[in-house]
N, CA, C and O atoms as a GROMACS GRO file, in nm:
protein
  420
    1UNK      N    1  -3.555   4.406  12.008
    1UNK     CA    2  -3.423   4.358  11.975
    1UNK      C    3  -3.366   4.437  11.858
    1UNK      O    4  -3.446   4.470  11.770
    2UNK      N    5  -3.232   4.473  11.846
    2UNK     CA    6  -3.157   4.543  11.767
    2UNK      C    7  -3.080   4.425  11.632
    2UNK      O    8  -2.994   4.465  11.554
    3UNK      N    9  -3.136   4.281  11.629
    3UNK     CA   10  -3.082   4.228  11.506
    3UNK      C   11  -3.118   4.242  11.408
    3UNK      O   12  -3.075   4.174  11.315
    4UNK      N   13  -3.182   4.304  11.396
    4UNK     CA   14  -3.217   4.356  11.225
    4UNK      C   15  -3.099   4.480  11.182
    4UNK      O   16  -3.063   4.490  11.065
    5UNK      N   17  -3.050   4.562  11.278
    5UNK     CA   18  -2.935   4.626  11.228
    5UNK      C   19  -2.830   4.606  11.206
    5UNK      O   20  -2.766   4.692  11.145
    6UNK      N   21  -2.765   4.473  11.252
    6UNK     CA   22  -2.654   4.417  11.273
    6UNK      C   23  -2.625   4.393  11.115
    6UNK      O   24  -2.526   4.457  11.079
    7UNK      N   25  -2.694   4.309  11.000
    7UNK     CA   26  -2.670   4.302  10.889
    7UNK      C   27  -2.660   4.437  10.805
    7UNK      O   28  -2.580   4.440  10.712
    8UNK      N   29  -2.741   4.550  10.837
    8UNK     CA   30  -2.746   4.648  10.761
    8UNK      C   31  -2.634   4.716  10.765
    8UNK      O   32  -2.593   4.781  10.668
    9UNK      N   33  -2.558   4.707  10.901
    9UNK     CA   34  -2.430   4.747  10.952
    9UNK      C   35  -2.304   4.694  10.890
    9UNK      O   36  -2.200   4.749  10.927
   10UNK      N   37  -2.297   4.632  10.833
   10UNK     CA   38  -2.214   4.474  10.738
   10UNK      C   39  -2.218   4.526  10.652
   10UNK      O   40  -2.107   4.570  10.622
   11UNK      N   41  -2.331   4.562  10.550
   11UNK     CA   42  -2.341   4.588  10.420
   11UNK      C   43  -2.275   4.727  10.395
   11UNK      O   44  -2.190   4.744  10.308
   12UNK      N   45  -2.321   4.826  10.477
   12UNK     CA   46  -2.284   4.956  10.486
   12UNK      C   47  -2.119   4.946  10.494
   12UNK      O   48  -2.052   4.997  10.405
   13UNK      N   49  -2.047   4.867  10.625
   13UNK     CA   50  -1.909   4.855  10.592
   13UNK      C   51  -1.851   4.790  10.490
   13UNK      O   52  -1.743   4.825  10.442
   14UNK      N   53  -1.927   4.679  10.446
   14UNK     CA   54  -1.807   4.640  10.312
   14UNK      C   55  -1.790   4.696  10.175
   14UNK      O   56  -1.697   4.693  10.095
   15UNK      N   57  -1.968   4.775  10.171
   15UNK     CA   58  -1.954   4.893  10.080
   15UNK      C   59  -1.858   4.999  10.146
   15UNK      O   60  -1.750   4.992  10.088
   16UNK      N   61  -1.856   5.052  10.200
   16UNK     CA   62  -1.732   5.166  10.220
   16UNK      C   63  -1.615   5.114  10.225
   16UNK      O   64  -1.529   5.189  10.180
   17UNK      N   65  -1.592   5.049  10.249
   17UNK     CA   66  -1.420   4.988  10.216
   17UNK      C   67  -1.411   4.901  10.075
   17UNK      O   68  -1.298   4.865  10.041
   18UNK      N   69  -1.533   4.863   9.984
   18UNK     CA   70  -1.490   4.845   9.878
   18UNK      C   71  -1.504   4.957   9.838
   18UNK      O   72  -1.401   4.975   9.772
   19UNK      N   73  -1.587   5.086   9.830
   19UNK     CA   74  -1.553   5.219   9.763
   19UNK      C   75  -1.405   5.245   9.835
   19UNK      O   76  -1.313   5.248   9.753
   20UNK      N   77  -1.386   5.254   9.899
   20UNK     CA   78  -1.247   5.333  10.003
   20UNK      C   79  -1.114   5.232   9.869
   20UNK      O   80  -1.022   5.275   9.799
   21UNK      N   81  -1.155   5.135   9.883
   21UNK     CA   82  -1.069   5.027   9.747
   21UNK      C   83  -1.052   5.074   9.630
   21UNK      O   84  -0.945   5.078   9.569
   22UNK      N   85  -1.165   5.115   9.591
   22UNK     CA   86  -1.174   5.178   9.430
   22UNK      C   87  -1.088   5.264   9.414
   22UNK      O   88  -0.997   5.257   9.332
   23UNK      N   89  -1.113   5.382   9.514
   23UNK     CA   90  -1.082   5.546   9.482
   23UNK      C   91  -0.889   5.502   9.494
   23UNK      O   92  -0.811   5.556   9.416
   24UNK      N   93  -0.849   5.417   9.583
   24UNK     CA   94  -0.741   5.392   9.618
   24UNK      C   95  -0.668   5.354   9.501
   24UNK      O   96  -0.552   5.392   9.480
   25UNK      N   97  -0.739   5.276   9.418
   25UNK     CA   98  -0.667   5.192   9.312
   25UNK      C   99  -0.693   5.282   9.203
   25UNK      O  100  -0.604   5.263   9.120
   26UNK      N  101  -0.764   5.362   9.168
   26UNK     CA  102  -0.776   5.472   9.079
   26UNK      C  103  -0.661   5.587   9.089
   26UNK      O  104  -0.618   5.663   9.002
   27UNK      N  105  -0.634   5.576   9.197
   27UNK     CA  106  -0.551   5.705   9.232
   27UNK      C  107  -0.433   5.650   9.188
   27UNK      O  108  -0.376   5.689   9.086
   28UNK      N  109  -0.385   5.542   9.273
   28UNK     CA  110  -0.295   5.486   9.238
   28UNK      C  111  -0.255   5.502   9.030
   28UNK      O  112  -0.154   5.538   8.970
   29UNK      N  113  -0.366   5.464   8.990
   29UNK     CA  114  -0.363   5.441   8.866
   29UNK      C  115  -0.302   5.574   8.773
   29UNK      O  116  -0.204   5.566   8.699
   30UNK      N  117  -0.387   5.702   8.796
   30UNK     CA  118  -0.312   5.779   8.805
   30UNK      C  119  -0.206   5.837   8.823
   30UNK      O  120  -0.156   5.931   8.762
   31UNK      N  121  -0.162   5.766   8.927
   31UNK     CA  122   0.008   5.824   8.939
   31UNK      C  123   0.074   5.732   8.832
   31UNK      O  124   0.194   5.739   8.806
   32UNK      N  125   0.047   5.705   8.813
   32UNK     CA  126   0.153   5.618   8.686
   32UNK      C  127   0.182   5.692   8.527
   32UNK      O  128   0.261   5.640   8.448
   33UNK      N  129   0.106   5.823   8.493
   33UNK     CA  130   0.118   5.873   8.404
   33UNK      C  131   0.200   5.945   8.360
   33UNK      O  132   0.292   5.972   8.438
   34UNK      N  133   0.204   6.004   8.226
   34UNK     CA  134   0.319   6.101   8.214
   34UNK      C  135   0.253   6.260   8.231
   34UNK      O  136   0.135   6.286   8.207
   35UNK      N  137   0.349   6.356   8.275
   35UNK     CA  138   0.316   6.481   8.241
   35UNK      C  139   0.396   6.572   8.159
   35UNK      O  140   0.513   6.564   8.121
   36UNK      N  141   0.326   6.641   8.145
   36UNK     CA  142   0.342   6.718   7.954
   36UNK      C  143   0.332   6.894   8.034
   36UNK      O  144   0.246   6.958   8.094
   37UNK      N  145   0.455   6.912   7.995
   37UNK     CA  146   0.415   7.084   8.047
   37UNK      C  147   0.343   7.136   7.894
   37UNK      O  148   0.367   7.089   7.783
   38UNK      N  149   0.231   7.268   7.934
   38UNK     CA  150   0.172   7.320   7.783
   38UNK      C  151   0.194   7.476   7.839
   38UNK      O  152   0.213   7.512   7.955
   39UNK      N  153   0.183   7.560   7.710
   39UNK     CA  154   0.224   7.688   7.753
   39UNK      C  155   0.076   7.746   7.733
   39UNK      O  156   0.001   7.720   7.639
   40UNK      N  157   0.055   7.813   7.823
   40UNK     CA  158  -0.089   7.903   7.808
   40UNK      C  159  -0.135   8.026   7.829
   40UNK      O  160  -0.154   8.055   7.947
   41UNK      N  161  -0.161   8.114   7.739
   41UNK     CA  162  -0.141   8.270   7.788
   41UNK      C  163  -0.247   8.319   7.805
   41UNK      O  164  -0.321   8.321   7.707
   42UNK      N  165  -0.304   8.383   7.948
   42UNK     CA  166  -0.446   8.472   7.982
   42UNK      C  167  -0.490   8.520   7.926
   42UNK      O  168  -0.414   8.587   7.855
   43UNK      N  169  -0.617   8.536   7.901
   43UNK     CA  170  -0.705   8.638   7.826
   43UNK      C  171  -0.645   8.747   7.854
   43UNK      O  172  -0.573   8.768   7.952
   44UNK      N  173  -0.680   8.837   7.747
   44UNK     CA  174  -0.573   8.980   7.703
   44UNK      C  175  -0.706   9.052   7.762
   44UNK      O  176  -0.817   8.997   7.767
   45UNK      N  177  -0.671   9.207   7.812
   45UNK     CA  178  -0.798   9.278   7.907
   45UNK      C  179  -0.816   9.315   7.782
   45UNK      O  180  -0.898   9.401   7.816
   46UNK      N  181  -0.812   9.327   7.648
   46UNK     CA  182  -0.852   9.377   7.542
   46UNK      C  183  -1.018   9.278   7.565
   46UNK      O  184  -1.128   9.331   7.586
   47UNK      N  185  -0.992   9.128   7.554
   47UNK     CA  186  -1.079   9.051   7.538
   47UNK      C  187  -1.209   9.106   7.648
   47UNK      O  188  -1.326   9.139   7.626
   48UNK      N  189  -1.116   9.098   7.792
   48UNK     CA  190  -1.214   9.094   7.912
   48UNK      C  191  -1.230   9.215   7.905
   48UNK      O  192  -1.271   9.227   8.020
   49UNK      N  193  -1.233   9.348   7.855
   49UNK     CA  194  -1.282   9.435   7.898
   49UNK      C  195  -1.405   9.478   7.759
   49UNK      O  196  -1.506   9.548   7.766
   50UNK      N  197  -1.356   9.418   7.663
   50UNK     CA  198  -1.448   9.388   7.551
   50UNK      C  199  -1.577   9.345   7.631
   50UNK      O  200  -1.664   9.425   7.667
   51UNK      N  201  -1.581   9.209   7.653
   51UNK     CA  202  -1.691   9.102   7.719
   51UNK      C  203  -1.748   9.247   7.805
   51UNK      O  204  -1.845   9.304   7.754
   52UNK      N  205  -1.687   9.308   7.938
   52UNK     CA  206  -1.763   9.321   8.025
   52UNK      C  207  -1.833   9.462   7.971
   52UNK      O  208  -1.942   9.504   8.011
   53UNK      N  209  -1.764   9.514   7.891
   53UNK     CA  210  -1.828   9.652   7.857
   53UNK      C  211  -1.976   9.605   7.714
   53UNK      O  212  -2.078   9.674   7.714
   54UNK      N  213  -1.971   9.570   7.683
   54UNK     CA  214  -2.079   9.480   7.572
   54UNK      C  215  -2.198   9.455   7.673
   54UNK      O  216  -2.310   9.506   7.669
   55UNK      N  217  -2.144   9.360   7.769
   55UNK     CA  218  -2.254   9.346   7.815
   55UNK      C  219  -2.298   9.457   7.933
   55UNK      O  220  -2.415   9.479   7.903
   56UNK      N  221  -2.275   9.520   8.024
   56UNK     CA  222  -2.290   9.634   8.087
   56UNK      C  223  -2.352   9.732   8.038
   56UNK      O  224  -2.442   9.797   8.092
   57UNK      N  225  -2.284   9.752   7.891
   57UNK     CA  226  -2.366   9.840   7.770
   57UNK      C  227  -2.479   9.838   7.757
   57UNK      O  228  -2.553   9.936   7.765
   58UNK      N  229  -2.526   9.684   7.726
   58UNK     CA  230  -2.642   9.630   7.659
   58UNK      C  231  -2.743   9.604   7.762
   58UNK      O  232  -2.860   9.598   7.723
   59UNK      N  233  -2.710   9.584   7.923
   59UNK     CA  234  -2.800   9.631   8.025
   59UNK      C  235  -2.831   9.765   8.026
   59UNK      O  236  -2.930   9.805   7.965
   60UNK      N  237  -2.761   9.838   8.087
   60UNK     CA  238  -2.769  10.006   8.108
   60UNK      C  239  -2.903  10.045   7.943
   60UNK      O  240  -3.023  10.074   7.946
   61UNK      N  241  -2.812  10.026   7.832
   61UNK     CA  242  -2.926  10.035   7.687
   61UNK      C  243  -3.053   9.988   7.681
   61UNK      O  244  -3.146  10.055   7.635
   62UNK      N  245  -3.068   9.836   7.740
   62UNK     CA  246  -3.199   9.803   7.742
   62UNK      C  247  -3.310   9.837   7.837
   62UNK      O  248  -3.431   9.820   7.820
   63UNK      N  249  -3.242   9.893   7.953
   63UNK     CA  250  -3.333   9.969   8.080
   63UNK      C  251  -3.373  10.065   8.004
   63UNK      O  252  -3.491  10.094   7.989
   64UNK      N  253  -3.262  10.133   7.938
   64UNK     CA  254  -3.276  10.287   7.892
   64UNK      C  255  -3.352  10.313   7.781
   64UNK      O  256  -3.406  10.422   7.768
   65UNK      N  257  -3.362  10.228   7.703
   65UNK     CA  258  -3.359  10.257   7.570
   65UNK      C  259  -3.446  10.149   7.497
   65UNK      O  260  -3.480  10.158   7.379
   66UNK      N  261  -3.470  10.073   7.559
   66UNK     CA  262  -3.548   9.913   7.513
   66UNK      C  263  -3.461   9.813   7.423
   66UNK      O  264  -3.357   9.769   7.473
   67UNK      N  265  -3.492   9.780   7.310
   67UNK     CA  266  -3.437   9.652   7.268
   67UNK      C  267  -3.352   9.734   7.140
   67UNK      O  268  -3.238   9.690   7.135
   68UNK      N  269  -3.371   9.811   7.066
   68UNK     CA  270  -3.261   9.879   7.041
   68UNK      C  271  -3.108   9.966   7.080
   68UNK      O  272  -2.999   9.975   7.025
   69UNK      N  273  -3.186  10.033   7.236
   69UNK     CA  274  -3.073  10.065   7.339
   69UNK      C  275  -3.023   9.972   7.360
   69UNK      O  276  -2.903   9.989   7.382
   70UNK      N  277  -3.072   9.818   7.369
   70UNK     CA  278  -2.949   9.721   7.421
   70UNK      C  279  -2.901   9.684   7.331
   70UNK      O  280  -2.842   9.580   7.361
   71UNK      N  281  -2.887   9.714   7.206
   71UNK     CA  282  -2.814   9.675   7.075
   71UNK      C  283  -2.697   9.802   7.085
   71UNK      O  284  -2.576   9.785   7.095
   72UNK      N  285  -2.744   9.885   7.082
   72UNK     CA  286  -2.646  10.007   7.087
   72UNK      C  287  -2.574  10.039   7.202
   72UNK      O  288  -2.466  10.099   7.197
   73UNK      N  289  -2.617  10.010   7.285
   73UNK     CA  290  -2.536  10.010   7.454
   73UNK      C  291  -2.449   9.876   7.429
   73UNK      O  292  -2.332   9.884   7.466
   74UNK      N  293  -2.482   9.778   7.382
   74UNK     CA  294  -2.384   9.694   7.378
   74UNK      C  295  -2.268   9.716   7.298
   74UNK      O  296  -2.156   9.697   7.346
   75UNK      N  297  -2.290   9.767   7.140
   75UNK     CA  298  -2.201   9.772   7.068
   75UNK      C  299  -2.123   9.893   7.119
   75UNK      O  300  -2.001   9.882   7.112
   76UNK      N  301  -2.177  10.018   7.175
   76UNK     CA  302  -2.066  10.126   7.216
   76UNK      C  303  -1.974  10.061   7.351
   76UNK      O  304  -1.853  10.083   7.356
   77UNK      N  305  -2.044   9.977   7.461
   77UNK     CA  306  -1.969   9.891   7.577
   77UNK      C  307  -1.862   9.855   7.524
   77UNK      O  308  -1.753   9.897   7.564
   78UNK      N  309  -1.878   9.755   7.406
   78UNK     CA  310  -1.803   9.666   7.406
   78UNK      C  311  -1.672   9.769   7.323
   78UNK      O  312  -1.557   9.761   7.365
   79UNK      N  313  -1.705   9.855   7.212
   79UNK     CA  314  -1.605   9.946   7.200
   79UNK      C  315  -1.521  10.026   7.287
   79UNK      O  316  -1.402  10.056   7.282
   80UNK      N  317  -1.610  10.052   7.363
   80UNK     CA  318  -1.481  10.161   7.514
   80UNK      C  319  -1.452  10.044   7.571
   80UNK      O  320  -1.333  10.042   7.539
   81UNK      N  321  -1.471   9.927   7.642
   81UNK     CA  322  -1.421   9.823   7.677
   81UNK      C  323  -1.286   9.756   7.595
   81UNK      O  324  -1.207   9.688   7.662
   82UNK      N  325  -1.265   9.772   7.473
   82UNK     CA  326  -1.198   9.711   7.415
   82UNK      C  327  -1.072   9.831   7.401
   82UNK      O  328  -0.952   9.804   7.406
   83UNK      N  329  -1.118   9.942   7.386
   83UNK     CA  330  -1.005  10.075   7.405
   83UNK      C  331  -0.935  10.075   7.528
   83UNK      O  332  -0.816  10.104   7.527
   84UNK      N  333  -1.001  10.042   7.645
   84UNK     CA  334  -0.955  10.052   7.775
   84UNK      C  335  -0.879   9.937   7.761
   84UNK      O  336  -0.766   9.960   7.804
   85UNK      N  337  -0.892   9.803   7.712
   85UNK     CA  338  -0.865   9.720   7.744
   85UNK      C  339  -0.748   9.751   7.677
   85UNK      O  340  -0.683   9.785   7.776
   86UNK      N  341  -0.685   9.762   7.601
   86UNK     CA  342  -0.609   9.808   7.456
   86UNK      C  343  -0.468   9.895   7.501
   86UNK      O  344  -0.355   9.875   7.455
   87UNK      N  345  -0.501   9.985   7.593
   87UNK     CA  346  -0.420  10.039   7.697
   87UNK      C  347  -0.398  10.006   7.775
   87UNK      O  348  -0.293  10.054   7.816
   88UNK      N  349  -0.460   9.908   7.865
   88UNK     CA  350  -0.440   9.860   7.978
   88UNK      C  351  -0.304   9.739   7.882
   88UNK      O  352  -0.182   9.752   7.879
   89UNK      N  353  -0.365   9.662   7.836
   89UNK     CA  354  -0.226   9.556   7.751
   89UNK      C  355  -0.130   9.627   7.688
   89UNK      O  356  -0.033   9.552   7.677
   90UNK      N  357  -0.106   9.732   7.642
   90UNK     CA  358   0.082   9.825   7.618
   90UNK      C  359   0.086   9.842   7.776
   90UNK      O  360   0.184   9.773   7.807
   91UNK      N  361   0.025   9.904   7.912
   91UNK     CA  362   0.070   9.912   7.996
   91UNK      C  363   0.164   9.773   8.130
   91UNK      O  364   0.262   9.776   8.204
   92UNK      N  365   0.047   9.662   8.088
   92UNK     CA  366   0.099   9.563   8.155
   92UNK      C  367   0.036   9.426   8.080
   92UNK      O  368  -0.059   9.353   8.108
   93UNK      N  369   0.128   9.426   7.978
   93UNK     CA  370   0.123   9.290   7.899
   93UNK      C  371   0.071   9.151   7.995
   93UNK      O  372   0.104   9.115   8.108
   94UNK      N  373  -0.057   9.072   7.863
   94UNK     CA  374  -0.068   8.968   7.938
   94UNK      C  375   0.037   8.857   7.982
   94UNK      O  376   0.130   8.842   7.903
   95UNK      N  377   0.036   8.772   8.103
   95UNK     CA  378   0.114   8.721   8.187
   95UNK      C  379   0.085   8.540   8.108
   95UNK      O  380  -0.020   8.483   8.079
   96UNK      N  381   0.233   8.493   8.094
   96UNK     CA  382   0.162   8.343   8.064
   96UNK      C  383   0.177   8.242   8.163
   96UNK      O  384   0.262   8.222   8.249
   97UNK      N  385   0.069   8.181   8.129
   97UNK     CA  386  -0.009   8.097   8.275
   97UNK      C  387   0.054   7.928   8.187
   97UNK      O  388   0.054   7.901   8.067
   98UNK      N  389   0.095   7.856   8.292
   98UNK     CA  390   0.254   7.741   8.282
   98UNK      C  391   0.112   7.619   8.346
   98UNK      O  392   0.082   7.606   8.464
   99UNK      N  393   0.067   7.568   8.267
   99UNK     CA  394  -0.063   7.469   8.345
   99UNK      C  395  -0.010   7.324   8.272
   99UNK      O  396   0.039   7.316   8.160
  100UNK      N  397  -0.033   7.207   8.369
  100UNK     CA  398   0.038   7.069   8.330
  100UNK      C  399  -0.059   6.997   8.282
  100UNK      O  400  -0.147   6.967   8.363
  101UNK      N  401  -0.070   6.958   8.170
  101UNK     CA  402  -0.133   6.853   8.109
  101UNK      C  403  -0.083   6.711   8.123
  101UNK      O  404   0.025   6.664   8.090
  102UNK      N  405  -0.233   6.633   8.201
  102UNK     CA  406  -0.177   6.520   8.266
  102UNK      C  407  -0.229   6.391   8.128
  102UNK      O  408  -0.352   6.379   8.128
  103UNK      N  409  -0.173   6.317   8.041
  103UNK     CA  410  -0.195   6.220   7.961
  103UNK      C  411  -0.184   6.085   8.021
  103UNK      O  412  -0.079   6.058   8.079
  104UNK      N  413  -0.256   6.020   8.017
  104UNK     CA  414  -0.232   5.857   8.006
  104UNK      C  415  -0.188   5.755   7.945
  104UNK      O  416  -0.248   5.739   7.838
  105UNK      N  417  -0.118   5.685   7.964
  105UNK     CA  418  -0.084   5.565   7.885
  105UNK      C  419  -0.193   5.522   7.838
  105UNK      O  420  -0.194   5.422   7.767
   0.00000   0.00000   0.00000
């Protein structure tokens, strides 16, 4: 006989429609807030080309060179990284990024 599933079947639905309830009334809740425009401007390739040349440096140095090459591969990376990057921003200035900050009552 299959009555032993019949209850487990019950429990399983009134849990999912009281979760299906929650998320509903949460959401809901949410929409009731205010939004706040904030102004936000991208990392400059000065930054990101800093980061990626530092560390690229400091791999390539430490294969090469051991634990001093990755001190010195990093610090020359992150210098031509930051030159490139440096030119690349007079050529095409960073872009500002318009993201909505959502607050609650």
């Amino acid at each position: 006989m299959r009555t032993n599933e019949t209850p487990m079947k019950k429990i399983f639905t009134v849990l999912a429609v009281a979760i299906s309830f929650s998320i509903a009334s949460v959401s809901s809740a949410s929409a009731q807030t205010t939004v706040k425009e904030k102004n936000k401007t991208a990392m400059s390739h000065k930054k990101k080309d800093a980061i990626i040349g530092g560390v690229g440096g400091a791999v390539v140095g430490g294969v090469v060179g051991g634990g001093k090459g990755a001190v010195i591969g990093g610090v020359a990376g992150a210098g031509t990284g930051y030159m490139i990057g440096k030119h690349h921003d007079k050529k095409h200035p960073p872009k500002k990024i318009y993201k909505k900050k959502v607050e609650t009552k």
